[in-house]
Backbone as JSON Lines, residues from 0, in Angstrom:
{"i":0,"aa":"X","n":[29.7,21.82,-34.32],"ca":[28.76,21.11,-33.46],"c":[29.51,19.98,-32.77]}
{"i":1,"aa":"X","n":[29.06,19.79,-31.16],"ca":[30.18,18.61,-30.87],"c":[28.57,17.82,-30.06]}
{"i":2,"aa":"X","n":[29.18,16.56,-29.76],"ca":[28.53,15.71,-29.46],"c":[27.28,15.57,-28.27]}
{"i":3,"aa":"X","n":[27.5,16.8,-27.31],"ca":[26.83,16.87,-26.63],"c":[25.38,17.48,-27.06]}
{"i":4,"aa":"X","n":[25.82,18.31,-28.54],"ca":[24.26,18.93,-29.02],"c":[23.79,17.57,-29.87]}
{"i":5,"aa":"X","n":[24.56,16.75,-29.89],"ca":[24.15,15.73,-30.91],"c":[22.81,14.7,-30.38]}
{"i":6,"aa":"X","n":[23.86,14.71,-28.86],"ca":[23.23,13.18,-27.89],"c":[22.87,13.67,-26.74]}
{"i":7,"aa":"X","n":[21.43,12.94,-26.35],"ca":[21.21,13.97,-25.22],"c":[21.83,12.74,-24.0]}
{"i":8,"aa":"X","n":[21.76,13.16,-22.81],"ca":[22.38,12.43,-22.08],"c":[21.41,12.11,-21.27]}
{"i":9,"aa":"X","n":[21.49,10.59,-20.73],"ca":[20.18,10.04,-20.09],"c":[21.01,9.61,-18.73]}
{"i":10,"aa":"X","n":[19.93,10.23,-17.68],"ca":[20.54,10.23,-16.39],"c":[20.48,8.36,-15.91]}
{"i":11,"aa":"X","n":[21.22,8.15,-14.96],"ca":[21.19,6.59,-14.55],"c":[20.83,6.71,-12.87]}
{"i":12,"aa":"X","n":[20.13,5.78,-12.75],"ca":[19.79,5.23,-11.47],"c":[20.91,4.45,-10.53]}
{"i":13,"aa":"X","n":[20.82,4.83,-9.45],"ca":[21.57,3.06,-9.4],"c":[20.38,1.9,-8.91]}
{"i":14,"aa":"X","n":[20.92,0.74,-8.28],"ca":[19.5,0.17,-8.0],"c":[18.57,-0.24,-7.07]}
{"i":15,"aa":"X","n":[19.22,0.66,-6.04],"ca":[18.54,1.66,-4.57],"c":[17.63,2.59,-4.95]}
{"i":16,"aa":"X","n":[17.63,3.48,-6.14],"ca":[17.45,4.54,-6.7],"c":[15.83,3.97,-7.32]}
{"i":17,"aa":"X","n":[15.95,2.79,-8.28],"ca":[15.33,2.2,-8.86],"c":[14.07,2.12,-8.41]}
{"i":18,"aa":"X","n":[14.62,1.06,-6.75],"ca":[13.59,0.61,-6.02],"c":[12.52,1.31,-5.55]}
{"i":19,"aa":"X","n":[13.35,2.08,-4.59],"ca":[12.2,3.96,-4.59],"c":[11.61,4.28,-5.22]}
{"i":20,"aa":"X","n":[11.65,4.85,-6.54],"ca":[11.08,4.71,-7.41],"c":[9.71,3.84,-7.71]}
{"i":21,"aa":"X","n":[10.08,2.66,-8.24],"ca":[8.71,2.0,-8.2],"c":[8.23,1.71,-6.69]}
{"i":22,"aa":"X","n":[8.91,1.51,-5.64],"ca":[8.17,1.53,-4.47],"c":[7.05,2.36,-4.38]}
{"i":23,"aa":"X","n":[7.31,3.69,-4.94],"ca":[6.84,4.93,-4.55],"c":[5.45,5.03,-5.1]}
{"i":24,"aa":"X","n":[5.55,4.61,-6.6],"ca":[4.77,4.73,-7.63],"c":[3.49,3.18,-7.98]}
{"i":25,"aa":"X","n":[2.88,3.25,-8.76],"ca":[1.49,2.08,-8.93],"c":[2.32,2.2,-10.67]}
{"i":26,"aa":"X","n":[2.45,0.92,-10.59],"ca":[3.1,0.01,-11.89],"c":[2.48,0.57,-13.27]}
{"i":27,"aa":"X","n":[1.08,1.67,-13.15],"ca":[0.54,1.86,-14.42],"c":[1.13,3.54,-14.95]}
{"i":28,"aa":"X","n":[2.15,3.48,-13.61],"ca":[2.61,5.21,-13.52],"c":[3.98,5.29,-14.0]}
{"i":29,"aa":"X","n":[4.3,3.98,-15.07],"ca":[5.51,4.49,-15.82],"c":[6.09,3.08,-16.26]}
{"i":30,"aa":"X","n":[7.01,3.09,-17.32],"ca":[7.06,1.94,-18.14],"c":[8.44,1.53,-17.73]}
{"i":31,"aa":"X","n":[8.82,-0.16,-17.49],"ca":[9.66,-0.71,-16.77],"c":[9.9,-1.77,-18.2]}
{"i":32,"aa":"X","n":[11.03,-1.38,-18.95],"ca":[11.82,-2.19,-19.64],"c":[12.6,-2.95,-19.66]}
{"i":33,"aa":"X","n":[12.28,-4.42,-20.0],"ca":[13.69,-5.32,-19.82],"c":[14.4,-5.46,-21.39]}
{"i":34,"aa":"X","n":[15.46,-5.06,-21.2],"ca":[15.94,-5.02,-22.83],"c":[17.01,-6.17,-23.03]}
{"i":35,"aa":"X","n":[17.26,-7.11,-21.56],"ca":[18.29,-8.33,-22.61],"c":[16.93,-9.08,-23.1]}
{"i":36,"aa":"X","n":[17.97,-10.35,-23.65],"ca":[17.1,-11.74,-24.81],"c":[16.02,-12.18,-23.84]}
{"i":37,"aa":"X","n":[15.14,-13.19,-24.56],"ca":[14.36,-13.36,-24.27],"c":[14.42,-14.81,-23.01]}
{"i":38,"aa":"X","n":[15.25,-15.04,-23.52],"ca":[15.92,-16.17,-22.49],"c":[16.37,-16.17,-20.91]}
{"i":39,"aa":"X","n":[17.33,-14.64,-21.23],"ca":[17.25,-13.85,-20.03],"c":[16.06,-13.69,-19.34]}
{"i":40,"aa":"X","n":[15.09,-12.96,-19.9],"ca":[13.86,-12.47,-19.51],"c":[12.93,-13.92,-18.74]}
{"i":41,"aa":"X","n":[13.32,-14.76,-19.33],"ca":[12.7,-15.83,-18.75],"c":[12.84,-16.45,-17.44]}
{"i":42,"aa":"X","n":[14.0,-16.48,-17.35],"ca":[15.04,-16.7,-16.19],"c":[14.23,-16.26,-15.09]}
{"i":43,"aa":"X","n":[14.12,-14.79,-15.07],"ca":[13.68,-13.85,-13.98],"c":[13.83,-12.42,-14.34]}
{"i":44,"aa":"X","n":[12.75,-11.48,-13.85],"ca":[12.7,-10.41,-14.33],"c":[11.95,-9.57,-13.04]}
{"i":45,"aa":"X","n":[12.19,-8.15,-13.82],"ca":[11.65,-7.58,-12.19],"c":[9.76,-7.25,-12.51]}
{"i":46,"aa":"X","n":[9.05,-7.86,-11.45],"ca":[7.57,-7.71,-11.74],"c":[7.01,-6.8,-12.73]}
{"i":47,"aa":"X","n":[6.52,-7.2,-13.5],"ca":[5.33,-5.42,-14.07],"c":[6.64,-5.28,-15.6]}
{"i":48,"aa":"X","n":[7.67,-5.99,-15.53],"ca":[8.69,-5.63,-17.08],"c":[8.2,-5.96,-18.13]}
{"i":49,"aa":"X","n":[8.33,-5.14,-19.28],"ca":[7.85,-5.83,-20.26],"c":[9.18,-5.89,-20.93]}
{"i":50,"aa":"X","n":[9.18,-6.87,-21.72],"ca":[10.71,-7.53,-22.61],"c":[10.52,-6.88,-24.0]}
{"i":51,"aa":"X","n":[11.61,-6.06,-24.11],"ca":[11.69,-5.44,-25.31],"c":[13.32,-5.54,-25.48]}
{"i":52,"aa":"X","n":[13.83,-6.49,-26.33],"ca":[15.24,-6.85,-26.5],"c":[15.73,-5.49,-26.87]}
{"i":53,"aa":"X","n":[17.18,-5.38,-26.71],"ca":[17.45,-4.43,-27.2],"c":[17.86,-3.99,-28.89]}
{"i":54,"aa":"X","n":[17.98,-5.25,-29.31],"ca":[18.03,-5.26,-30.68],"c":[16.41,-4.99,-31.46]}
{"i":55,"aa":"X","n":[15.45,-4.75,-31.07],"ca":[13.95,-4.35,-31.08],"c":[14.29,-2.98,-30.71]}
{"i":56,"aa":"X","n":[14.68,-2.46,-30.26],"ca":[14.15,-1.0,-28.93],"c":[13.87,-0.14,-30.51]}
{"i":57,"aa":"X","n":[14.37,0.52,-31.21],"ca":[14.12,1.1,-32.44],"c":[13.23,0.78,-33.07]}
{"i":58,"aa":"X","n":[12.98,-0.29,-33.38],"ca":[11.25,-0.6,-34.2],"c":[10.23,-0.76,-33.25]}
{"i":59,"aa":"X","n":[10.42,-0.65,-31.9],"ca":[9.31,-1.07,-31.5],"c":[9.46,0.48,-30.34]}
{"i":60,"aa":"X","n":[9.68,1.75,-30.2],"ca":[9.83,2.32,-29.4],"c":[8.18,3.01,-29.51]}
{"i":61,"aa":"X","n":[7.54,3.17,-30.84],"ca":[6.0,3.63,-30.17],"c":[5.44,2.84,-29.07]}
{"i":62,"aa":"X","n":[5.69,1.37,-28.91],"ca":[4.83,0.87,-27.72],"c":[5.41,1.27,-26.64]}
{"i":63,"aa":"X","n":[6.28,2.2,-26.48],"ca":[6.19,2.59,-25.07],"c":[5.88,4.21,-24.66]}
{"i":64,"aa":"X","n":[5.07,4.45,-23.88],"ca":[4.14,5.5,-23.58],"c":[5.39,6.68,-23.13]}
{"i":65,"aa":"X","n":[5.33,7.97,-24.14],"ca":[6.32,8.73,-24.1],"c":[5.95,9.58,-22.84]}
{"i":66,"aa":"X","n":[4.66,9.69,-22.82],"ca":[4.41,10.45,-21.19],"c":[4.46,10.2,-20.16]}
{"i":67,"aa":"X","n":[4.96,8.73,-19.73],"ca":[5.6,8.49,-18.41],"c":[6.99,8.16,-18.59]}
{"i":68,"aa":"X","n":[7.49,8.03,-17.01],"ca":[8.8,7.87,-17.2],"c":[9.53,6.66,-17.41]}
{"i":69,"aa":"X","n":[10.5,6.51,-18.16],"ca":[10.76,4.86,-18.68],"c":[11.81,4.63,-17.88]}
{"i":70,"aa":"X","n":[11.74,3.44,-17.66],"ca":[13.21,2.59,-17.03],"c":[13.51,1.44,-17.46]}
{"i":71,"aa":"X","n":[15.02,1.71,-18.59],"ca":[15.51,0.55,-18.89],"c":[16.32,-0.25,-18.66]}
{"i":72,"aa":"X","n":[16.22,-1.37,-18.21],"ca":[17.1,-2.45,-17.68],"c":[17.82,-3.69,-18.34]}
C-alpha cells in the first residue's frame, strides 16, 4: 500500500479561485474556515469565517456541515 491509498488529496484554490466561488454562492451554501489563532482571526478575517484553530480542527470537525463544500484558510 503506498500513500496515495492512504491520503486522499485535497484540491487547492488559489485566491481568484476562492473569490468566485463565494461570489457565486449565498454564505449559507458552504462552510468558510479560518484555521490560524485566535488573535489572527481578530485582526481580520474574510466575512461569514468561522475560527476553528487548527490545533481544534480534529475535535471539533462535526461542527462543520459535511454536505457542503468547505474552505479552509
Amino acid at each position: 500500500m503506498d500513500l496515495s491509498q492512504i491520503f486522499k488529496q485535497i484540491p487547492a484554490m488559489t485566491p481568484e479561485e476562492v473569490r468566485g466561488f463565494l461570489k457565486d454562492r449565498n454564505p449559507g451554501d458552504y462552510n468558510l474556515i479560518d484555521v490560524r489563532q485566535p488573535a489572527e482571526y481578530e485582526q481580520g478575517h474574510l466575512p461569514g469565517a468561522r475560527l476553528v484553530p487548527v490545533t481544534e480542527l480534529s475535535s471539533r470537525i462535526g461542527e462543520i456541515d459535511p454536505g457542503k463544500p468547505t474552505i479552509l484558510y
